[in-house]
C-alpha positions in Angstrom: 0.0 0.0 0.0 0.9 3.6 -0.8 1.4 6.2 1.4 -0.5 9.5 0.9 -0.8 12.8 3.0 -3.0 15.5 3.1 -1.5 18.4 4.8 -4.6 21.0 5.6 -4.4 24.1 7.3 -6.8 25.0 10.0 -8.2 28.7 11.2 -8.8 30.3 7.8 -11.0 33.4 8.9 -10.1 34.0 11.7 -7.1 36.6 11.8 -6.1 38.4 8.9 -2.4 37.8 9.6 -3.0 34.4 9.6 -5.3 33.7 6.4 -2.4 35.9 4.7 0.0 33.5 5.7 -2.1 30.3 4.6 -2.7 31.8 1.4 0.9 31.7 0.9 1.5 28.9 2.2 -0.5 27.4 -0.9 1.0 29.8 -3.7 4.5 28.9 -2.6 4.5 25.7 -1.1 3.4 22.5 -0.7 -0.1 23.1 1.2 -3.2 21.5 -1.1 -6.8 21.9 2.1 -7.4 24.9 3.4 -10.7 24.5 6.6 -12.7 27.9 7.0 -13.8 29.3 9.8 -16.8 30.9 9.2 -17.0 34.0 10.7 -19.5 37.0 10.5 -16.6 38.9 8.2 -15.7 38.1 5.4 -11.5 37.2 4.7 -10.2 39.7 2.2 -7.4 36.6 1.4 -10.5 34.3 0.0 -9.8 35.3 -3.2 -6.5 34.9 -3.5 -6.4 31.9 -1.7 -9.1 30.3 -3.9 -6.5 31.0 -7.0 -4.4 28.9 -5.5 -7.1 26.5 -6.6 -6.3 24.6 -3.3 -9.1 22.7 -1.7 -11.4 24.3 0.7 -13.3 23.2 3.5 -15.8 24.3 6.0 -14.4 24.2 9.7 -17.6 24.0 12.1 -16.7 26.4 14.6 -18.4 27.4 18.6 -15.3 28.2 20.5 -14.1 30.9 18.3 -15.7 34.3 17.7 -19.1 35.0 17.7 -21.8 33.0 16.2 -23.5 33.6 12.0 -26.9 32.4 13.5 -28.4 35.8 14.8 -30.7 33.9 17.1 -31.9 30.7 19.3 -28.2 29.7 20.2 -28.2 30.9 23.6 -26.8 27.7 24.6 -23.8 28.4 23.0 -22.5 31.9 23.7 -21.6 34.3 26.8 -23.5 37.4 27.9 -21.3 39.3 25.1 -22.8 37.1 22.6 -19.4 35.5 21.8 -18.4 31.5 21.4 -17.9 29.6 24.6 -14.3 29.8 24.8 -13.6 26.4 25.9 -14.8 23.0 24.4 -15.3 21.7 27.9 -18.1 25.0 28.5 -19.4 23.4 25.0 -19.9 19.9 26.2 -21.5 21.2 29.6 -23.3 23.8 28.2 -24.3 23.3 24.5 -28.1 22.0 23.4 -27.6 19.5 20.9 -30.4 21.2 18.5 -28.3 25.0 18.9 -25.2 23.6 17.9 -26.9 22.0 14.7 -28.6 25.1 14.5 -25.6 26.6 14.1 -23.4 24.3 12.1 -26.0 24.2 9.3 -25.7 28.2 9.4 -22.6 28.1 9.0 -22.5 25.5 6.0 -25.1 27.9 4.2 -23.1 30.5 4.6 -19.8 28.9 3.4 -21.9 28.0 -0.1 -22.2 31.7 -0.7 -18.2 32.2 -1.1 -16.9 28.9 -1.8 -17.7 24.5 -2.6 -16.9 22.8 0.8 -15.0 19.6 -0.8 -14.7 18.4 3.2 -15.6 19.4 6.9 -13.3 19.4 10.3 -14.4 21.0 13.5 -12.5 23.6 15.8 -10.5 22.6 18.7 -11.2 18.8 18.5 -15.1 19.6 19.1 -15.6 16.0 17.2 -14.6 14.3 20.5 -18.2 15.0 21.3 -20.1 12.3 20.1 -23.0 14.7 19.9 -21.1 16.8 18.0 -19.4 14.6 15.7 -23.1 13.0 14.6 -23.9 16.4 13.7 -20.5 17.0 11.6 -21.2 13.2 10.6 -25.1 14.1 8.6 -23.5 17.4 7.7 -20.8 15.6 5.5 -23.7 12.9 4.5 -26.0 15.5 3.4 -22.8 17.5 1.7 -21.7 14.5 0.0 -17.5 15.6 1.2 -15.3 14.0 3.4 -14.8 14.4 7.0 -12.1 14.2 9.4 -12.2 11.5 11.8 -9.7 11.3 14.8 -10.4 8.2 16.2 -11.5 4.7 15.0 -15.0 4.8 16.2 -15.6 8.3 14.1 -13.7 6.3 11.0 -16.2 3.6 11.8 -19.3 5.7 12.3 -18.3 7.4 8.1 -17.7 3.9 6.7 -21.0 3.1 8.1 -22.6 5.8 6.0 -19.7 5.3 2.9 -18.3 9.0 3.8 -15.0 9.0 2.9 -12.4 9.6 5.6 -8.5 9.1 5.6 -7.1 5.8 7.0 -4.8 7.9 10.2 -5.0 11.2 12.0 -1.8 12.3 13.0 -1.2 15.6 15.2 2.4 14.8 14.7 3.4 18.6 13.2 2.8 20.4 15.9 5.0 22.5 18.3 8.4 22.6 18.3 11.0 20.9 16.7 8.2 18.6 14.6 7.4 21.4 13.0 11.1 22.6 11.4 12.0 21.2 8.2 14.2 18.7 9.9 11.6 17.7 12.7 8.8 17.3 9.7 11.1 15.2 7.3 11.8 13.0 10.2 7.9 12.5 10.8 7.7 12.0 7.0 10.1 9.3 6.9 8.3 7.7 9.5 4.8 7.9 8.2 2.1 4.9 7.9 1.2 3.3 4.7 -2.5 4.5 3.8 -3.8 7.8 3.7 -2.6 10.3 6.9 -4.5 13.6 7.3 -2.3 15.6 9.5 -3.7 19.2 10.2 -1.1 21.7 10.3 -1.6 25.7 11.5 0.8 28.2 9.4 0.5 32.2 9.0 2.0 35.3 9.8 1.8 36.8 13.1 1.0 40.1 14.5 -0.2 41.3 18.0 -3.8 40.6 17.0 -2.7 37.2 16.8 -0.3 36.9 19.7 -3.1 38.0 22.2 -5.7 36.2 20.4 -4.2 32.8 20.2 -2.8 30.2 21.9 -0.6 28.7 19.1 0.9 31.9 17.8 4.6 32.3 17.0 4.8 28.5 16.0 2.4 29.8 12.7 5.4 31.5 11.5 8.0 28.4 11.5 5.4 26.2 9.8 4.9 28.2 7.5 9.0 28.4 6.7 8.9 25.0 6.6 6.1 24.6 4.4 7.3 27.0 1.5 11.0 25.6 2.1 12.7 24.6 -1.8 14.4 20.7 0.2 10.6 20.0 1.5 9.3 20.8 -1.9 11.9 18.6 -3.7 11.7 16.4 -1.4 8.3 15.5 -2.2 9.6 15.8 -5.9 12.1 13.2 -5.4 10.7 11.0 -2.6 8.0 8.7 -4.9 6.6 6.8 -2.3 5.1 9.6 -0.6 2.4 11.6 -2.6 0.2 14.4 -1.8 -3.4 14.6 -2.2 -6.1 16.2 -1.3 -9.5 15.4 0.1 -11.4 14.9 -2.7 -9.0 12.1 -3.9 -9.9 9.8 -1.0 -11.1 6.7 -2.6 -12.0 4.9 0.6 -11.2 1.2 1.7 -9.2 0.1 -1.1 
């Protein structure tokens, strides 16, 4: 068996500094899935990122930001009408039917920029069963892949023939996995099958020092992703290829 990777960005939308980062990150390197956030602004990097012609999907969203649906999500946000900011708030807080509520809203409004050719969630919010079901008929309904973490979800999407990679691997991450040398290494050591490892680049400014965790780590993926050895290596190394979501062909 093969191996294949899909490297896809997460957090599109949700900084500037960021989504101008990610867009380059596609021009000049080796990044082929974007996931958008959707947010009640609009990214003035969407178009250039969609000449890229890089892959775009819709990342469901409640811990970021404020909501799209203007009402009957209570459930779901603060008394400044933002996102719960944790995903443990979500899972002790959160009505089933708001956060569907939502996530359809937020599908709807994805459609009005851009085709979602696959769906994540924020912040592992899958880990919720609740949640995941809801991602789960989303991607039915949408007829696109999903991202499953665990072997239950990959389960739950072979049950329904939604395609899903064979591993998740959070491997490139932090430092040094994320250097070019730290990310060859993982490479080298990948699993036969299809891998879908999430990665985070973009620029960085104070907006997104104080607004996120993960911050100054955006900038070294993203050397590392436009770096000329990872591109050739990827030239050279045959046995490795890159794909995209859409080119899942599940179960072989």
């Amino acid at each position: 068996m093969s191996k294949k990777l899909i490297l896809a960005a997460n957090d599109f939308g949700l900084f500037e500094a960021v989504d101008k980062g990610i867009t380059r990150a596609c021009r000049e390197g080796v990044l082929k899935n974007v996931a958008i956030v959707n947010t009640t602004k609009k990214s003035k990097f969407l178009k250039a990122l969609r000449r890229t012609k890089t892959e775009l999907g819709i990342q469901l969203n409640a811990t970021k930001g404020k909501p799209i649906s203007k009402n009957g999500i209570n459930s779901l946000v603060d008394n400044q009408g933002n996102f719960l900011k944790s995903g443990r708030d979500l899972m002790l807080n959160a009505k089933t039917k708001e956060v569907e509520r939502e996530f359809h809203t937020q599908v709807k409004k994805a459609k009005e920029s851009f085709e979602p050719r696959w769906i994540c969630c924020s912040d592992e919010m899958e880990n919720n069963p609740k949640i995941f079901k809801i991602a789960l008929e989303i991607a039915e309904l949408e007829k696109i892949p999903i991202r499953t973490l665990f072997r239950w979800q990959k389960d739950a999407a072979k049950a329904k023939n939604i395609k899903t990679a064979d591993h998740f691997s959070e491997d490139f991450y932090e430092e040094p996995s994320i250097t070019l040398p730290g990310f060859l290494k993982i490479l080298k050591n990948l699993k036969n099958g299809i891998t879908d490892m999430p990665c985070r680049p973009g620029s960085i400014n104070k907006k997104v020092i104080e607004g996120c965790q993960y911050s100054w780590q955006r900038e070294i993926e993203l050397s590392t992703l436009v770096n000329e050895k990872l591109k050739m290596f990827f030239k050279e190394n045959q046995s490795i290829k890159l794909i995209k979501f859409s080119e899942i062909k599940n179960y072989e």
